[in-house]
C-alpha positions in Angstrom: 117.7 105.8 105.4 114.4 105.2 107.0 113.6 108.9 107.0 114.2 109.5 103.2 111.9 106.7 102.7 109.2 108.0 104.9 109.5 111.6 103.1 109.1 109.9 99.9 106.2 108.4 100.5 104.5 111.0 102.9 106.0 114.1 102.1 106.8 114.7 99.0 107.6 117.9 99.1 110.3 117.6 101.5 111.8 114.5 99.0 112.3 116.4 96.1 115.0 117.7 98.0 116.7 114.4 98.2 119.1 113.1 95.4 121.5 109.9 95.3 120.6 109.2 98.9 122.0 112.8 100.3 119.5 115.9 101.9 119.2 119.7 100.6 119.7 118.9 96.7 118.5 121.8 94.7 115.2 120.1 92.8 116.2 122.4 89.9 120.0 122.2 89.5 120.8 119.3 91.5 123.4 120.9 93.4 124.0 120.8 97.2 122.2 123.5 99.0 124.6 125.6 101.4 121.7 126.5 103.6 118.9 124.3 104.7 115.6 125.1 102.7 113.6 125.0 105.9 114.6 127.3 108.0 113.1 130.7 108.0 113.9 133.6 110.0 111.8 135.3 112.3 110.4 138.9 110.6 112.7 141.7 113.1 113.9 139.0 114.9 118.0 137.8 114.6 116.3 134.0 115.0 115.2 131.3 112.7 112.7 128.8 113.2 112.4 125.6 111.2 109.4 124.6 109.5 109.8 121.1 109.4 110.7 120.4 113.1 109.1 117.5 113.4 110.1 115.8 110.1 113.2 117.3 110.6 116.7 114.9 109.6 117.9 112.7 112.3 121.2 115.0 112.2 119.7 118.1 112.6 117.8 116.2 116.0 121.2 115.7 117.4 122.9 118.9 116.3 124.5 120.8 117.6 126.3 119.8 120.6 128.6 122.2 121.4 128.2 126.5 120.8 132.0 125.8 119.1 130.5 123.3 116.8 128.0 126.0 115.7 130.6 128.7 115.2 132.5 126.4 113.2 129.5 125.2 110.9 128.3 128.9 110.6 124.7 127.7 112.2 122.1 130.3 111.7 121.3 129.9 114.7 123.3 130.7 116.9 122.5 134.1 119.2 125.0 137.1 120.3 123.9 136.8 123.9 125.3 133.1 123.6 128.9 134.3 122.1 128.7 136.7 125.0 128.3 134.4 127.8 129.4 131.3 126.3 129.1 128.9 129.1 125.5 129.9 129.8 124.9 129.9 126.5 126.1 125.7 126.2 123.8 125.4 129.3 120.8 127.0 127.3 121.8 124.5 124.2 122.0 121.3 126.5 118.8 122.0 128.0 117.3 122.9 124.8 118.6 119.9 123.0 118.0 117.6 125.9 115.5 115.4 124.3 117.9 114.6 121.5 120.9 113.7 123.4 122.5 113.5 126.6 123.7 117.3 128.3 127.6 117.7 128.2 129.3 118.1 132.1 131.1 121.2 132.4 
């Protein structure tokens, strides 16, 4: 993987989280990590933000697609006014996400 050898050799700190080729590997036990080391959430806020956005893994670029895929992966981020009005809600994700991938048609 491209990226793993970028992080390697330009940012290391985001590499020692790599091991055998897979992401989120505890540096210190060498376990998987259930929750992605980067994401922090917003003091007050129900909201996360990620603070390697721009270095992020190709998957989290094209993830999520769909609110159900969230629900279903537990994704931190995912917001109560979404579950509420879940059609608007895929609208807000598709036009959020729609540098990474193409929109869905609904």
């Amino acid at each position: 993987m491209a990226q793993i050898d970028y992080w390697e050799n330009y940012r290391p700190e985001l590499y020692r989280y790599v091991g055998g080729g897979n992401i989120w590997i505890d540096p210190e036990t060498g376990q998987q990590i259930e929750l992605c080391p980067w994401l922090r959430k917003v003091p007050d806020k129900n909201r996360y933000t990620c603070e390697i956005y721009f270095d992020r893994p190709d998957d989290c670029k094209f993830y999520p697609s769909t609110l159900d895929e969230m629900l279903v992966d537990g994704c931190e981020m995912i917001e109560k006014c979404d579950l509420d009005n879940p059609k608007q809600g895929q609208k807000s994700l598709d036009l959020i996400m729609m540098d990474s991938r193409q929109a869905f048609e609904y």
